[in-house]
C-alpha positions in Angstrom: 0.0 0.0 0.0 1.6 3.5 -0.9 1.9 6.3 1.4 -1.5 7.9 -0.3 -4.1 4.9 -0.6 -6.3 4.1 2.0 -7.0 0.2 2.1 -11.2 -0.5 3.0 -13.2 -3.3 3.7 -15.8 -3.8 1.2 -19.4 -4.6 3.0 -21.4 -3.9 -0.3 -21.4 -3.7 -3.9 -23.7 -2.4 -6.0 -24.1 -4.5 -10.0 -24.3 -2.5 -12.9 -24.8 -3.7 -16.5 -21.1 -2.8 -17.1 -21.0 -6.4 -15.1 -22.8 -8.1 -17.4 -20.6 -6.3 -19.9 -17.5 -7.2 -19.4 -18.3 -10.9 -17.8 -19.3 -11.9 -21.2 -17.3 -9.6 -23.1 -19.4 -8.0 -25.0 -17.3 -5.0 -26.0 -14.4 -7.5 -26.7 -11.5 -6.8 -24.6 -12.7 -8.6 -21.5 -9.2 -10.0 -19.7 -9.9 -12.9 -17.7 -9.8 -13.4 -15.0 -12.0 -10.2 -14.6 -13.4 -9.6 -11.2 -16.7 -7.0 -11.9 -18.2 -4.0 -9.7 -18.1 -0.6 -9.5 -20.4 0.4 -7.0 -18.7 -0.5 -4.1 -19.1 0.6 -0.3 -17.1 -0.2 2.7 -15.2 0.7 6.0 -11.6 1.6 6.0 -8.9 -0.7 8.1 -5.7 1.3 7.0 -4.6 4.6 5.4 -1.5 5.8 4.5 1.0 8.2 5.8 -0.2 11.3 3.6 -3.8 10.9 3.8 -5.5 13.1 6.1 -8.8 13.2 5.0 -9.5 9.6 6.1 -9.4 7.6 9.0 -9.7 4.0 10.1 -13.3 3.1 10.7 -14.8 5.6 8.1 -17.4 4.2 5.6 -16.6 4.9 2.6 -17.0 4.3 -1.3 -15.2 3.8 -4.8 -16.8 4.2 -8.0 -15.9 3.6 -11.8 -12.5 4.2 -11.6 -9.9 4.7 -9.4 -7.2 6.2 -11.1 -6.1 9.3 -13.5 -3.0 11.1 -15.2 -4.0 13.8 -12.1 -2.6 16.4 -13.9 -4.4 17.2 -17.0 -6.9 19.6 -17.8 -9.8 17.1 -16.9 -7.8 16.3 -13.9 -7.2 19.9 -12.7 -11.3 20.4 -13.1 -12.4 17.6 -11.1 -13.7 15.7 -14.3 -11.4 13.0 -13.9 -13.6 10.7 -15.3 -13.0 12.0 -18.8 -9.0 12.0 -18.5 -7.3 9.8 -21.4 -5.4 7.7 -18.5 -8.8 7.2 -16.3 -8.8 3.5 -15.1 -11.6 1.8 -14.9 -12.1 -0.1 -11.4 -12.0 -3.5 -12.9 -10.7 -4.3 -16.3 -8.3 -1.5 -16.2 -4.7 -1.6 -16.9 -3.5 0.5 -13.9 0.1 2.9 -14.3 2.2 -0.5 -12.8 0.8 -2.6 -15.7 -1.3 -4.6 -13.3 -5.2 -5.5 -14.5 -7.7 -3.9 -11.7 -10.3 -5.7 -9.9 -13.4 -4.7 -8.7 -15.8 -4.8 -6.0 -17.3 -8.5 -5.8 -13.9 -9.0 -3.2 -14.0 -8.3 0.4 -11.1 -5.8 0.2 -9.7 -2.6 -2.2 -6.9 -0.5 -2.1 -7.5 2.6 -3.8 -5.5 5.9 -3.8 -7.5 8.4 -1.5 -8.7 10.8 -4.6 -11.1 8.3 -5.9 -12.4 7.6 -2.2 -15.6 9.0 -1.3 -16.8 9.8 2.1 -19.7 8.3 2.9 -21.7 10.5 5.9 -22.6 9.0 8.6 -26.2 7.0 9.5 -26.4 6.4 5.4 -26.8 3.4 5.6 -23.6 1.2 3.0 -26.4 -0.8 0.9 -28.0 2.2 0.1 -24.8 4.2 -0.7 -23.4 1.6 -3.2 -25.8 2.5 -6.1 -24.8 6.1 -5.8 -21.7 5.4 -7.1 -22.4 4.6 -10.6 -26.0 4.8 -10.7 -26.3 8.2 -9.0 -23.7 10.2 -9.9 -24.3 9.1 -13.6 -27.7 10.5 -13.6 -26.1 13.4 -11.0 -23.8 14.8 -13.1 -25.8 16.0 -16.7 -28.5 17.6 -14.3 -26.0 19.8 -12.7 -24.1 20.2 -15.7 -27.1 21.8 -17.5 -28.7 23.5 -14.8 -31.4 21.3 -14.1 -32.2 21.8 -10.7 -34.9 24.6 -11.5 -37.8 23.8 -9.5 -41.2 24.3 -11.4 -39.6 22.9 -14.5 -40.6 19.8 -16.0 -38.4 16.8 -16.5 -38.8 13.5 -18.8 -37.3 10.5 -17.6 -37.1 7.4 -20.2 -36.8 4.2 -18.1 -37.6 3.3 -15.2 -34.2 0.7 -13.8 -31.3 1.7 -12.0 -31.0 5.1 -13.6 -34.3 6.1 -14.0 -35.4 5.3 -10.7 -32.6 8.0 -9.2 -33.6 10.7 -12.0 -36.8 10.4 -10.9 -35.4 10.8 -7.1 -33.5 13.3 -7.8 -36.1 15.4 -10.3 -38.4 15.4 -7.1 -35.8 16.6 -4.6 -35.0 19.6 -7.3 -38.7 21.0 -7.3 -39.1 19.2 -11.1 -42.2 17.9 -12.1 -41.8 14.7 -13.2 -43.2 12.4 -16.0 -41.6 8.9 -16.9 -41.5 7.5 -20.2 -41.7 3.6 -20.2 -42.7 0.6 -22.9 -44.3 -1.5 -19.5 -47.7 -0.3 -18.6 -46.5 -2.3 -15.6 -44.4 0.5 -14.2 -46.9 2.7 -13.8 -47.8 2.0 -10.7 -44.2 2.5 -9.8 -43.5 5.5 -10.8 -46.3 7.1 -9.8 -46.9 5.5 -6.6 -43.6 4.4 -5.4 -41.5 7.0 -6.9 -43.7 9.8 -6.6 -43.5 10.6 -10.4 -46.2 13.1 -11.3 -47.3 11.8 -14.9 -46.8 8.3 -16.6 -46.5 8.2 -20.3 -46.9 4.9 -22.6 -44.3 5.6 -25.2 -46.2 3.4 -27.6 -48.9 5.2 -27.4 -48.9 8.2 -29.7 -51.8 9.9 -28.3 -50.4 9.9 -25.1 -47.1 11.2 -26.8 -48.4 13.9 -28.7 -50.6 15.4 -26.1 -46.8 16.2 -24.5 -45.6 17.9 -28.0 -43.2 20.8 -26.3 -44.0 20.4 -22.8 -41.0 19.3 -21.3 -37.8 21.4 -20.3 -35.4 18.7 -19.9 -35.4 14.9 -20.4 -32.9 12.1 -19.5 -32.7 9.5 -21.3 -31.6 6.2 -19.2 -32.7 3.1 -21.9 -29.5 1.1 -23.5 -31.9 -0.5 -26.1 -32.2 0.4 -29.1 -35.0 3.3 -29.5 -36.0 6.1 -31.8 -35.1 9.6 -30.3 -37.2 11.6 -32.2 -40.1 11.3 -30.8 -38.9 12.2 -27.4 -36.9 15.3 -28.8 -40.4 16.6 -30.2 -41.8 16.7 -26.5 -39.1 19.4 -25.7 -39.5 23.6 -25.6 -37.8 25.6 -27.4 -33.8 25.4 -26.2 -34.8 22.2 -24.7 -31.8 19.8 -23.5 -32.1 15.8 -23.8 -29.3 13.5 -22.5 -28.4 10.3 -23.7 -26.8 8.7 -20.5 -26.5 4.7 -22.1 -24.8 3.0 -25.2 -28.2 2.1 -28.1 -25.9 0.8 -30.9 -26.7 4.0 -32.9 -28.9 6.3 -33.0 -30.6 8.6 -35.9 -31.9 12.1 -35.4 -33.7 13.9 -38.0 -32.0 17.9 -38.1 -35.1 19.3 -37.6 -36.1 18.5 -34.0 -32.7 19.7 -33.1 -32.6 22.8 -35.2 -36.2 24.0 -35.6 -36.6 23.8 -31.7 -32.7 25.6 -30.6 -32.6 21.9 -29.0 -29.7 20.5 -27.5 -29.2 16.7 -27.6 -25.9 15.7 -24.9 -24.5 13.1 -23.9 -23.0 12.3 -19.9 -20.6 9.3 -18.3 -20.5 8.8 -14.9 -18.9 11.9 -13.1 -15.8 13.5 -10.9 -14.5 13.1 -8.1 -16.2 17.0 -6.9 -19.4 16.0 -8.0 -19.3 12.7 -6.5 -19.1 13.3 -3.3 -21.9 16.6 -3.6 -24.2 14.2 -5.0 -23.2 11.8 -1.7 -24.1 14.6 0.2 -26.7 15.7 -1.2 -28.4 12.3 -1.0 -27.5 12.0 3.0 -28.8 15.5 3.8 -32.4 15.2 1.4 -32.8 11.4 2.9 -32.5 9.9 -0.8 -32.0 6.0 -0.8 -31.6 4.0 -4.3 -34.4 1.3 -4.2 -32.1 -1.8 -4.0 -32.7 -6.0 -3.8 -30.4 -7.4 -1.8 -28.4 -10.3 -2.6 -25.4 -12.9 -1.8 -22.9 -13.0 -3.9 -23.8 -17.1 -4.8 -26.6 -15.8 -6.6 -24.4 -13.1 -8.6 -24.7 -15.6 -11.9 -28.8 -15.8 -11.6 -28.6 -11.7 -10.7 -26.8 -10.5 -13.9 -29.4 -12.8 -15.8 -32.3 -11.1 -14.4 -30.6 -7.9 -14.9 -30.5 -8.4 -18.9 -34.5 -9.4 -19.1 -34.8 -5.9 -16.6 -36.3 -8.2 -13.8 -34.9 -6.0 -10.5 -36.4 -3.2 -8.5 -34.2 -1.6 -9.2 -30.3 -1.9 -8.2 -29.3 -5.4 -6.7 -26.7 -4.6 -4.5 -24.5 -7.7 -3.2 -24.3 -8.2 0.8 -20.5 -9.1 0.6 -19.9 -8.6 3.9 -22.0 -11.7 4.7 -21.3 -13.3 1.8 -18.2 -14.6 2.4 -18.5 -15.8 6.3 
């Protein structure tokens, strides 16, 4: 361990569809053997010499990546998650050449930049999501100033991310509508959630009757999808964000242009932001909606996480996993 790491005990770990990912190497360049999780909470049991900031016994989390050049211009604006040398918690190649590993272990070393405090009485299940889940939805609200309350907001799916967008449109004053293909998450996001409006995006009347309504919309859905009929329900100089991977997608000019829309696109976030969203979550009492698993189901997990069977993050109970 080097003088500026601080060595944690991981209790929980949130799974992401980067898991599923990379397990099967779908983006093939998968090195074996590749230990997933990014989401990933914990207590510390050692720091080194130079870090002040934590101690032994804090809890604590890591996200998507836990290293960077540090000295770019990304670096030196706290969006280290866009530096050309950011590596990824697992299935990295760190600077000493060695291939990281993730969160489904009962212990990280991490240098103390990417180390997030975790506040106190939040409880470490809870705090896992945040890490990916959060902060990636997080990040393109602040980014364009989406915390306006009165304004509307459109959130396209309803799983891991949509479920916080929603959170966090309703702690922001936003009135919010989600967009889903499942009449069965209506009851969800209106009654659980707390979403104001439910829209059926295959049903065109429903659609139309929201023609530029909406201020902002994120959109959270990795399948494949048309976009234009979502950029049609924005104002004039309305933003949408693309926060997943479709395998393409086809605009037509004129719902950009004719409406002074903007159409962005966000990853994850840095180290600043992560921690304010952390914050932010502790001190408005915002907790990811999470199933909780051990780590011998992991294999029937990821499964149900491709046919979009969990409400809405599982997050593995590691510490009890391995007793």
């Amino acid at each position: 361990m080097r003088s500026d790491d601080v060595s944690l005990r991981i209790t929980h770990c949130g799974v992401c569809y980067a898991d599923v990912a990379w397990t099967r190497n779908m983006l093939h360049n998968s090195m074996y053997p590749l230990v997933p999780g990014h989401e990933i909470a914990g207590v510390v049991t050692e720091v080194g010499s130079e870090v002040k900031i934590f101690k032994v016994g804090d809890h604590v989390g890591v996200g998507t990546y836990v290293n960077s050049c540090q000295d770019c211009e990304n670096c030196n604006g706290f969006l280290e998650n866009h530096c050309s040398k950011n590596v990824f918690t697992f299935n990295g190649v760190d600077a000493d050449g060695s291939v990281t590993k993730g969160g489904y272990s009962s212990h990280i070393v991490v240098h103390q930049r990417y180390c997030f405090k975790i506040p106190d009485g939040y409880p470490l299940a809870k705090a896992a999501p945040l890490l990916c889940a959060g902060i990636t939805v997080y990040t393109p609200m602040m980014r364009h100033n989406m915390k306006q309350p009165g304004k509307s907001l459109g959130v396209i799916g309803l799983g891991g991310l949509g479920h916080m967008a929603v959170k966090f449109g309703k702690a922001f004053g936003l009135k919010v509508t989600v967009f889903s293909t499942s009449e069965s998450k209506r009851e969800e996001a209106t009654s659980l959630l707390g979403a104001h409006n439910f829209v059926l995006s295959s049903d065109e009347n429903q659609m139309e009757t929201l023609k530029g309504s909406l201020h902002f919309i994120l959109d959270t859905t990795s399948a494949d999808h048309p976009l234009d009929p979502y950029l049609s329900l924005l104002k004039v100089g309305g933003v949408m964000v693309l926060l997943s991977f479709p395998s393409e997608i086809k605009v037509h000019p004129a719902n950009l242009n004719l409406g002074a829309r903007c159409l962005s696109g966000s990853v994850t976030g840095g180290t600043k932001d992560t921690q304010e969203m952390i914050n932010f979550c502790a001190a408005n009492k915002i907790y990811p909606e999470i199933e909780m698993i051990k780590i011998n189901y992991i294999n029937e997990a990821l499964q149900r996480l491709i046919g979009r069977d969990v409400r809405f993050r599982f997050v593995i109970d590691i510490e009890n996993s391995f007793k």
